[in-house]
C-alpha positions in Angstrom: 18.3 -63.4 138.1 19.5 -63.5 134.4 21.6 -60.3 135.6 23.0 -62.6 138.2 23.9 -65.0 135.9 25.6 -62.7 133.5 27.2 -61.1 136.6 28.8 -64.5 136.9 29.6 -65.4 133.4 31.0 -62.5 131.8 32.1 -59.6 134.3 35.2 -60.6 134.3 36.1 -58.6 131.2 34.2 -55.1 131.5 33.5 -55.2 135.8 36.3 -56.5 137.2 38.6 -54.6 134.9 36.8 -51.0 135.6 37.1 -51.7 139.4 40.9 -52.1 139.0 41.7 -48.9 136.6 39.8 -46.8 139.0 41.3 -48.4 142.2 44.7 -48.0 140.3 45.6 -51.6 141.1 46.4 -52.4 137.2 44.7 -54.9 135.4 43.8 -58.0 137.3 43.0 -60.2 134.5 42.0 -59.7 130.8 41.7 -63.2 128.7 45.5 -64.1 127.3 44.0 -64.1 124.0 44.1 -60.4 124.1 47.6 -60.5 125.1 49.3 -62.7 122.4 50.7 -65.2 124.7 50.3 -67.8 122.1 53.5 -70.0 123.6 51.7 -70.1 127.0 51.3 -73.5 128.6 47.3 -74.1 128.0 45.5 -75.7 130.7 42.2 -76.9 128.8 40.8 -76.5 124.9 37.3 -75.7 124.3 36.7 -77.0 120.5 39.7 -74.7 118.7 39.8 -71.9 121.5 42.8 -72.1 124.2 42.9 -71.4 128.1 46.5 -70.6 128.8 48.0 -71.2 132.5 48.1 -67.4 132.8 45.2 -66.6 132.2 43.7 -69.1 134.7 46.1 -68.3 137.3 45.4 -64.3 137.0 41.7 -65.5 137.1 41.8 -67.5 140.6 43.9 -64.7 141.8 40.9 -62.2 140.7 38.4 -64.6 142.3 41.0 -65.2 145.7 41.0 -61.6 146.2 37.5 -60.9 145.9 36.5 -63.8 148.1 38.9 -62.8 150.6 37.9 -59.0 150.5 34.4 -60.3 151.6 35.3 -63.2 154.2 38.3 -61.6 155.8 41.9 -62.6 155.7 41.1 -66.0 157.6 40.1 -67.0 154.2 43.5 -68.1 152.7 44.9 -69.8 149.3 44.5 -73.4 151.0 40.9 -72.8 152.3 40.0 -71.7 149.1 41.6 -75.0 147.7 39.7 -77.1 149.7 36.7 -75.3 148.2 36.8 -76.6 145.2 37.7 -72.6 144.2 40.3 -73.6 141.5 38.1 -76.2 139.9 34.9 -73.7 140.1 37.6 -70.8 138.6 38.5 -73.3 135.5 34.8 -74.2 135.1 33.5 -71.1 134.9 36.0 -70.5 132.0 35.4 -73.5 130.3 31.7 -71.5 130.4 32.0 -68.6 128.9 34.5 -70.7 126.3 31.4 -72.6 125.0 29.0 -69.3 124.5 31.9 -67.4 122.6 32.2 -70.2 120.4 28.7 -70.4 120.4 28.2 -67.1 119.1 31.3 -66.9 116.5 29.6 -69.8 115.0 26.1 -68.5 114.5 27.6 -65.2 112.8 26.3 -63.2 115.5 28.4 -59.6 116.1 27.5 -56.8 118.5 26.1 -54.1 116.6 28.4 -50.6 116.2 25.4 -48.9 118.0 25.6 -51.1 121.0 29.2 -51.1 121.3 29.7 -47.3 121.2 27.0 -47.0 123.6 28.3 -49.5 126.0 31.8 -47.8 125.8 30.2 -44.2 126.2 28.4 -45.6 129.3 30.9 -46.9 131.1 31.7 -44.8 134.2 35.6 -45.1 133.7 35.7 -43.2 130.6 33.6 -40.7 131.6 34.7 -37.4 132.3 33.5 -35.0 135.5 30.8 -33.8 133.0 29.4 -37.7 132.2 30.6 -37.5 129.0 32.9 -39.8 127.2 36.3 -38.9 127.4 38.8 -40.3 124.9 41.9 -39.3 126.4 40.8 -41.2 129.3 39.6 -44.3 127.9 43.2 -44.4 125.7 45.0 -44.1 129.3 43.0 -46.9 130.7 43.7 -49.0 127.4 47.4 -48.0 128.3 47.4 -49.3 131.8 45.9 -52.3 130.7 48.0 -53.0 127.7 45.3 -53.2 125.5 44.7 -51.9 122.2 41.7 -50.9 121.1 40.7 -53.4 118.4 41.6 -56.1 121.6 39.3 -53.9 123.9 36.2 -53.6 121.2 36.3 -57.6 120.4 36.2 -58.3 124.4 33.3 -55.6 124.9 31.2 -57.3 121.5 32.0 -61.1 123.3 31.0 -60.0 126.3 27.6 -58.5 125.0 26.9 -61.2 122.8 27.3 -63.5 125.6 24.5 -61.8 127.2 22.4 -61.7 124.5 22.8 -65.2 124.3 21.8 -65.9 128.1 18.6 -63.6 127.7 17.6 -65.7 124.8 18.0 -68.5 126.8 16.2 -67.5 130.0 13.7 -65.0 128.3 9.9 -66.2 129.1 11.4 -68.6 132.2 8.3 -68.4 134.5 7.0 -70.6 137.9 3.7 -72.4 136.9 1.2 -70.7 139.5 1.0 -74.5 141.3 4.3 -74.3 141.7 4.3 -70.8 143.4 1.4 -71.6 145.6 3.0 -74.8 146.8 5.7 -73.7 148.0 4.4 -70.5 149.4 2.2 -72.9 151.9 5.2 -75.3 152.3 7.1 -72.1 153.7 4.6 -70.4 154.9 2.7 -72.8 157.0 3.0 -72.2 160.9 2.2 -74.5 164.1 1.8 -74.0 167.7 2.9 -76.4 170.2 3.3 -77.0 174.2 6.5 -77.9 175.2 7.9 -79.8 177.9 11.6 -79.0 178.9 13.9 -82.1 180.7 16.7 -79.8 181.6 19.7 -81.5 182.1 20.2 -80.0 185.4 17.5 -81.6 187.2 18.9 -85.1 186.4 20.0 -86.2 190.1 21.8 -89.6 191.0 24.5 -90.3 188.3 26.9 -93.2 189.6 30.5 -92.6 189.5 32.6 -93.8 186.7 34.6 -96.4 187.1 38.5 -95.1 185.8 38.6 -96.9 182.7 35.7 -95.1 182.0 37.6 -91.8 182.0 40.2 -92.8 180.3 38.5 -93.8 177.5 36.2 -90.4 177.5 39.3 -88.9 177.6 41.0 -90.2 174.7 37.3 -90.4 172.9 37.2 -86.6 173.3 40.8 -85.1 173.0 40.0 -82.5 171.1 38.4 -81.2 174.2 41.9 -81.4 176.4 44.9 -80.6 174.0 47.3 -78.1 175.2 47.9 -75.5 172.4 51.1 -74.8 170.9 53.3 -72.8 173.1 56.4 -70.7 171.6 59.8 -69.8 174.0 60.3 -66.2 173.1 63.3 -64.1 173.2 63.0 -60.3 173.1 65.0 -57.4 172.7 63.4 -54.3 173.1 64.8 -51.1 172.2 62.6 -47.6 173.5 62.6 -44.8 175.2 63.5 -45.8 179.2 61.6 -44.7 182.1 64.0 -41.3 183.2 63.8 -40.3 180.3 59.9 -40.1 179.8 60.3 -39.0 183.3 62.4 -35.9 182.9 60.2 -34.9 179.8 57.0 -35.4 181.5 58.7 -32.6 184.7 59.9 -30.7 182.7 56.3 -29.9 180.3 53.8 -30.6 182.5 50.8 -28.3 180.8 52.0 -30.7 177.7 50.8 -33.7 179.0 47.6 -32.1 181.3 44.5 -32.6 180.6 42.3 -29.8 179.6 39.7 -28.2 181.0 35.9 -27.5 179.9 35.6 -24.0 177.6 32.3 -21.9 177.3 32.8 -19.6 174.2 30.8 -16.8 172.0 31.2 -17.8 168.9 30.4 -16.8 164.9 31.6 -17.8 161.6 31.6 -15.5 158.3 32.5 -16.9 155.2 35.0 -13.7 153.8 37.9 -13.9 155.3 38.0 -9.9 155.1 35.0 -9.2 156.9 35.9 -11.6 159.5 39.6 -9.9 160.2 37.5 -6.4 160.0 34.7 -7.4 163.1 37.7 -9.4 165.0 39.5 -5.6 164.9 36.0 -3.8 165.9 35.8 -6.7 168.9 39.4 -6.1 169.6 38.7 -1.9 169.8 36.2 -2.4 172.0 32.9 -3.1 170.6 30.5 -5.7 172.1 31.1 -9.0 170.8 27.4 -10.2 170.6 26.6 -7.1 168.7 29.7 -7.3 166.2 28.2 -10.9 165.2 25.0 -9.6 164.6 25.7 -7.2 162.3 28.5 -9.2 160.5 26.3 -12.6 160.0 23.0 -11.3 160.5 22.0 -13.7 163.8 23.3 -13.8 167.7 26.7 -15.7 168.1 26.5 -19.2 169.6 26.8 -20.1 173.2 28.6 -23.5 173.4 28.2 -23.9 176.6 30.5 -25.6 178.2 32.2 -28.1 176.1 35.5 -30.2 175.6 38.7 -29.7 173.3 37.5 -32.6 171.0 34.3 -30.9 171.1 35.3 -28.1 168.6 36.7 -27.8 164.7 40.1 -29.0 164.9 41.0 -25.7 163.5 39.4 -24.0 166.0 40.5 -26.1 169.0 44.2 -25.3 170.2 44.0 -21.5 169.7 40.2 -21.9 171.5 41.8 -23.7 174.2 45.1 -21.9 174.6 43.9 -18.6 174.9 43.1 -17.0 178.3 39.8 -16.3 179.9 38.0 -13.6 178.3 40.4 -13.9 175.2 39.2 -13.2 171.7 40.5 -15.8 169.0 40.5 -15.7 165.6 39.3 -15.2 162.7 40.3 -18.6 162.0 40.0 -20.6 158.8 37.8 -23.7 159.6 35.5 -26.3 157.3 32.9 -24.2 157.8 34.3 -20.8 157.0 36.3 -17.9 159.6 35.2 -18.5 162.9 35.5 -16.2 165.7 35.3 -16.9 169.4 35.6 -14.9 173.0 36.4 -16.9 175.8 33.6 -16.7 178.5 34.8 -18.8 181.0 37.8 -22.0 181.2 38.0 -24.2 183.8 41.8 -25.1 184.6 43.8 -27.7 183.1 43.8 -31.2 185.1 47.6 -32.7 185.6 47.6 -36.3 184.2 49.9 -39.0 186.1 52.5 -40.4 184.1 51.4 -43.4 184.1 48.2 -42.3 182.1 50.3 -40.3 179.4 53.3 -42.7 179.1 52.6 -43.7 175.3 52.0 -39.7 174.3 55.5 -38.8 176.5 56.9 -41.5 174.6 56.2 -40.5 171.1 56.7 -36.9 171.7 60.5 -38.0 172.7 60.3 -40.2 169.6 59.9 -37.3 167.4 63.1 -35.7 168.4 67.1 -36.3 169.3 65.9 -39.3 171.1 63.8 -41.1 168.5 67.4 -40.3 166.1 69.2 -42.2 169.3 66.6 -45.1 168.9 67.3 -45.4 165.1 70.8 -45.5 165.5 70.5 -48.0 167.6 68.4 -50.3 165.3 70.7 -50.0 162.9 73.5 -51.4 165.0 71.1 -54.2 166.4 70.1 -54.8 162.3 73.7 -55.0 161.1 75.0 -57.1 164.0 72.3 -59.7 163.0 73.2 -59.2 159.7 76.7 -60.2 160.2 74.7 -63.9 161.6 74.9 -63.0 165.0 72.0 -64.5 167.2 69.8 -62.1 168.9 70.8 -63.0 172.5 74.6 -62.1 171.2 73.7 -59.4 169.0 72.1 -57.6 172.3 74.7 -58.8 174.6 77.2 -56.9 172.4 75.4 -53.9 172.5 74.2 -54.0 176.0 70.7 -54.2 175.4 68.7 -55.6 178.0 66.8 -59.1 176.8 63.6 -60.4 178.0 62.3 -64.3 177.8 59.1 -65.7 177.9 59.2 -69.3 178.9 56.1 -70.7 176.9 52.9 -68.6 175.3 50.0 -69.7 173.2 48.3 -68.3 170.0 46.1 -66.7 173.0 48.8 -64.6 175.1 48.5 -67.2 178.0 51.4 -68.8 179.5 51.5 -73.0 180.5 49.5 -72.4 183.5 46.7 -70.7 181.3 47.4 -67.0 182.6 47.9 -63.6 180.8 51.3 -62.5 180.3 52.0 -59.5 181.5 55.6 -58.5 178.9 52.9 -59.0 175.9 50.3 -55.6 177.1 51.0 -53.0 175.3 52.1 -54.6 172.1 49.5 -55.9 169.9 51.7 -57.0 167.5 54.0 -59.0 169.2 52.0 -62.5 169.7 51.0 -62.5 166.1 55.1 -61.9 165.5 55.7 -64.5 167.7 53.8 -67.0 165.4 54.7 -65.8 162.2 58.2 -66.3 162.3 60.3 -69.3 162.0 62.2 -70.7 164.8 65.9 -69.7 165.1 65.3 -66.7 162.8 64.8 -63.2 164.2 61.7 -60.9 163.2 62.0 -57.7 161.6 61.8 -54.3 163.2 58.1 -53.8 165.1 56.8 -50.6 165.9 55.4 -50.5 169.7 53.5 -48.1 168.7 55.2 -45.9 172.2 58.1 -44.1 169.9 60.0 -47.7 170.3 60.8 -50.9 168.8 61.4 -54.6 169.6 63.1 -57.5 167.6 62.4 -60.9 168.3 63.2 -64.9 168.2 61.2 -67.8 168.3 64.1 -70.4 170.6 61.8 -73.5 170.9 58.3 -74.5 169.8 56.6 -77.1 171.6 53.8 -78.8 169.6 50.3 -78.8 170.5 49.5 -82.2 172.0 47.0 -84.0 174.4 47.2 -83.0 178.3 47.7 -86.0 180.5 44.2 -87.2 182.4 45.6 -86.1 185.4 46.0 -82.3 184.1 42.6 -82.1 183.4 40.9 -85.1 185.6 38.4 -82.7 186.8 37.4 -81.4 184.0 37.0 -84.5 182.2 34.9 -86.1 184.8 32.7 -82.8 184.8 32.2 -84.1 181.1 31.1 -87.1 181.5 29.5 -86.7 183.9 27.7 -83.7 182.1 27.4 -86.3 179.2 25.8 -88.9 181.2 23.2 -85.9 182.6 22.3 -85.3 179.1 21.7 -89.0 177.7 19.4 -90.0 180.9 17.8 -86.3 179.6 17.0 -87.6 176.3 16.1 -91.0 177.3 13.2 -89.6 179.7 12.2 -87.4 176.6 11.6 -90.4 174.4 10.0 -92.2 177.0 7.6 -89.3 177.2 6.8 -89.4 173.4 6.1 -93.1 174.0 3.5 -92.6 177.0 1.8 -89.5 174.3 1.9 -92.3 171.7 0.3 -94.2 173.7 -2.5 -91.6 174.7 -1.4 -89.9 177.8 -2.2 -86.6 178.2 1.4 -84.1 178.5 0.0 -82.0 181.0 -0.5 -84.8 182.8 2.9 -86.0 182.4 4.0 -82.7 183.5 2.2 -82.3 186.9 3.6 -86.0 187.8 7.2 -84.6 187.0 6.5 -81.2 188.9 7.6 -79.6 185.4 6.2 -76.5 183.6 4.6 -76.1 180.3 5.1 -73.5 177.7 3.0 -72.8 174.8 4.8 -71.4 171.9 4.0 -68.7 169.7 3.3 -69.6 165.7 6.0 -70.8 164.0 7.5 -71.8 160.7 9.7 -75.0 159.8 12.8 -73.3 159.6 12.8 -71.0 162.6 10.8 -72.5 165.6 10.4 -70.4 168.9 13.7 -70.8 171.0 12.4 -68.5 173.7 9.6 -71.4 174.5 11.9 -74.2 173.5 11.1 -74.7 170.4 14.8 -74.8 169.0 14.9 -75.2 164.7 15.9 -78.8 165.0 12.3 -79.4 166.9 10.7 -77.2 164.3 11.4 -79.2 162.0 10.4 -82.2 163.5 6.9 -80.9 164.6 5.6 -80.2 160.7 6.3 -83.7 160.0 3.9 -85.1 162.6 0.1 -84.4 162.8 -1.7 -82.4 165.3 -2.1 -84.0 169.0 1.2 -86.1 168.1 4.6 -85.2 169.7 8.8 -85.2 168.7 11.8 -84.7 170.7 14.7 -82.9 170.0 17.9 -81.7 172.2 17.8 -77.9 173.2 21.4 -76.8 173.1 21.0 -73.4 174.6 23.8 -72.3 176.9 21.5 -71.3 179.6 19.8 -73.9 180.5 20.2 -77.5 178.1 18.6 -80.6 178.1 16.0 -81.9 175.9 12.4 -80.8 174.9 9.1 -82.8 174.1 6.6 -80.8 172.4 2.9 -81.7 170.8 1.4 -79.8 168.2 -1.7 -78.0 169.5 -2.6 -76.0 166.2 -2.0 -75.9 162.8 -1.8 -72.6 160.7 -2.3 -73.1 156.7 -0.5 -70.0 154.7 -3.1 -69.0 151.9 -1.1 -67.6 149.0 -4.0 -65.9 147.7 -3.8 -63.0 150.7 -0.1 -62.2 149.8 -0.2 -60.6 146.5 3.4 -59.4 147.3 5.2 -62.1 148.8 3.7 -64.4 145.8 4.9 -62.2 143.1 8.6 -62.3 145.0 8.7 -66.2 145.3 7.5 -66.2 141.4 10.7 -63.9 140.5 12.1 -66.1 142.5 11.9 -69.1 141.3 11.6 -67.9 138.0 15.1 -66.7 138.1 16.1 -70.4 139.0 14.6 -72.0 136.3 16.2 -69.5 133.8 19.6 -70.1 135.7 18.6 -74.1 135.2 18.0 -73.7 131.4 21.4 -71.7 131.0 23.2 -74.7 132.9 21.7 -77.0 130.9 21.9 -75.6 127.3 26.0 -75.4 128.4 25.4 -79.1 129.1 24.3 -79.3 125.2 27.1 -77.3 124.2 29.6 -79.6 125.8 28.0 -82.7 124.1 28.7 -81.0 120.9 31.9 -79.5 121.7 35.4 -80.7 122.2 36.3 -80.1 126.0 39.8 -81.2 127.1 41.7 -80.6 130.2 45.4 -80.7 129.4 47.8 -83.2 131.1 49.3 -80.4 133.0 46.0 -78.8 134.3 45.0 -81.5 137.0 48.2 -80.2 138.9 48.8 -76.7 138.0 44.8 -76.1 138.9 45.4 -77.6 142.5 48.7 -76.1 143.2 
């Protein structure tokens, strides 16, 4: 745990940085102190030490990009914002702040031994060998802009630091009560009959009245907006349908499918003694016994395989040659292979239709791909010159296409697939990237072509009239209504077993089932005998022969579930040597990480800590 905390605290100098030199990204971020960018605007003072707007910034970037290498590209500079990430970012500066001042005023300095060890250890100044490499670590400090003086004080802060958060931490552990309680807190598991009112088999709900569904329908119209739809305009410039159809007569084995391949087949790893047994093979000799003698065991039988099935070397000569054929040597991954062809099944001709993209880009790679540039570049200058795209394609006779309306989703207004956007992946996220009235670069269609577009009207998402979507809302309700006579039977249940009636009796007058679950924990519950976590939880705070009610929210079959508690399992700490010991690191860990947090709470009584007038906007912007 105090590794975590120092992982959090002070990587940012050594970690971060060694990621980036060997990624060859540059440095992302190395305190402005080391820099000299004294004149910098400074975004908060910890006692006499200065945290400059660049070096924040180049921090929350660091901390942006890691976050959004681990979440995904959804997570953006505005999500991070409403976060809290730029407040965290300047906090955790403020941080390691305090313990550097800390540590310059107690005297304390790494040790020579320490720092040379810590620098001959590190990975990126290591040489193939694992041994420190000078050169190296001077081309790293280069990269970085760092001297070596700069580089040594960071490494000694950094250290210290640590040293500093071991102190703190060091002897940390979970008083035994402590671990055992909890253990039996988590641990503890109960076993309960449960009693499902499925929402289904609620019968007889009235008819709303319509002022009913209009208000359900402006209560719930998140349910019933239309999406944003966006009028396209697109000009497409690729290969046309003659032309892929005269290249596709005119090479048919190009485009065929190939046939299965048995070979012979065995690989030497000197390229002259391979060329020597392919010339005894070739003069006659028996192929099995050639391989033999050259590699010492029988060739292999491949049986009959596929194309994709063999070194990629090996694979067009293999498949080109003739029946009976000898091929190679070849130069593979694995050394010269050699192969006779035992047997080939002909090649299989492949429709147009299923080789249309590969026709296309073998065109692209020739006189008609140059054609296609050229004419991009006529289609890019006549834009250029602030020509729309309708009259930039009009002008050079290119034909246009329009979609009327489309969603984020590819569906048009009537909630259907449109058929222009197959094919090109790219093209809806285009469509929604770029501004109305503006045309969008140059998109590859991945087919040996290209397509411009241009966004000509956007029509905002918005709330669908009631009666667009009357059946569905009154499906809703309706649904609604199912679900809170559901949960009022439920609680009328629990009231009748508070009351002493017995729930399998309750069951047999409802002509309902009951389930017995299998032991469960607070936390987790046992959804396969409706038991769902939110019940769980319910049924450990209740005693044994008592009931609760929660909803079941499964997909499948909802509604809502009364359950009684027909056992109760105590965990005993004492059998779990193990899982004790990993709840008292555990734990342990969190009180060290409590002590660090509040010895910086000390610090900051004793220390100066000002945010600068300009930091509450710079932070948030």
């Amino acid at each position: 745990m105090l590794q975590f905390i120092r992982s959090k605290a002070s990587s940012w100098f050594i970690k971060i940085l060694f990621f980036a030199l060997i990624a060859a990204f540059g440095l992302w971020g190395i305190n402005d102190v080391f820099r000299g960018e004294s004149a910098a605007v400074v975004v908060a003072r910890v006692g006499s030490t200065k945290i400059t707007l660049p070096d924040y910034q180049r921090q929350y970037q660091r901390q942006l990009k890691r976050l959004a290498g681990a979440l995904g590209p959804q997570f953006t500079d505005e999500l991070a914002k409403q976060m809290g990430l730029p407040q965290q970012v300047l906090n955790q500066m403020v941080g390691e702040a305090l313990f550097a001042n800390l540590a310059k005023s107690l005297g304390l300095r790494a040790p020579d031994d320490v720092l040379r060890h810590s620098l001959e250890s590190t990975p990126a100044f290591q040489n193939e060998a694992g041994q420190f490499d000078r050169q190296r670590f001077a081309r790293a400090l280069d990269q970085a802009g760092l001297s070596e003086p700069a580089f040594i004080a960071g490494l000694g802060g950094e250290i210290l630091t640590g040293q500093i958060y071991d102190s703190i931490g060091t002897g940390a552990a979970a008083p035994k009560a402590l671990v055992d309680a909890i253990y039996a807190y988590r641990g503890e598991k109960r076993i309960a009959d449960t009693l499902l009112i499925a929402d289904a088999g609620i019968a007889n709900i009235p008819a709303p009245d319509p002022s009913a569904l209009v208000k359900f329908h402006q209560d719930h119209a998140d349910r019933y907006q239309a999406p944003e739809y966006r009028k396209l305009t697109i000009v497409r410039i690729r290969i046309s349908d003659d032309q892929m159809a005269k290249e596709y007569a005119a090479h048919p084995e190009r485009y065929a499918a190939f046939g299965k391949r048995q070979f012979l087949t065995f690989t030497l790893t000197d390229e002259a003694a391979a060329k020597k047994a392919a010339s005894d093979i070739a003069a006659g000799g028996d192929f099995a016994a050639v391989a033999k003698k050259a590699s010492g065991a029988d060739p292999v039988d491949t049986a009959m395989v596929e194309k994709t099935q063999m070194l990629p070397e090996m694979a067009g000569p293999a498949f080109s040659a003739a029946e009976g054929a000898l091929v190679g040597p070849v130069r593979t991954a694995l050394g010269w292979q050699i192969a006779k062809v035992l047997k080939a099944e002909p090649n299989r001709p492949r429709p147009l239709s299923e080789v249309r993209d590969e026709v296309a880009r073998s065109l692209a790679q020739g006189q008609v791909g140059n054609e296609l540039v050229s004419i991009q570049n006529k289609l890019d200058d006549t834009l250029g010159s602030g020509a729309t795209l309708v009259e930039a394609a009009t002008k050079l006779g290119l034909p246009i296409e329009t979609i009327s309306a489309v969603s984020r989703d590819g569906l048009d207004a009537a909630g259907k697939p449109i058929a222009e956007l197959i094919g090109t992946p790219q093209l809806l996220p285009t469509a929604f990237l770029t501004e109305p009235g503006q045309p969008s670069g140059d998109i590859d269609d991945g087919a040996g072509g290209s397509y411009v577009l241009s966004i000509d009207q956007v029509t905002p998402a918005s709330l669908r009239p009631l009666e667009q979507v009357k059946d569905k809302v009154l499906a809703d309700w309706q649904a609604e209504a199912r679900d809170k006579a559901a949960a009022e039977q439920a609680n009328k249940i629990v009231d009748r077993i508070k009351l002493g009636e017995d729930l399998t009796a309750i069951s047999k007058s409802l002509g309902l089932a009951i389930k017995r679950s299998a032991a469960f924990t607070r936390d987790a519950g046992d959804e396969a005998n409706d038991v769902p976590p939110a019940l769980a939880a319910l049924l450990f705070a209740v005693r044994r022969g008592q009931a609760a009610t929660a909803p079941d929210d499964s997909a499948a079959n909802p509604g809502h579930v009364v359950a009684v508690v027909e056992a109760i399992q105590p965990a005993d700490p004492s059998g779990d040597a193990e899982g004790t010991k990993k709840l008292a690191d555990q734990l342990s860990g969190s009180i060290a990480q409590d002590l660090v947090a509040e010895f910086r709470k000390a610090l900051e009584r004793e220390t100066t800590v000002t945010l600068e007038p300009k930091a509450a906007t710079e932070v948030t912007n």
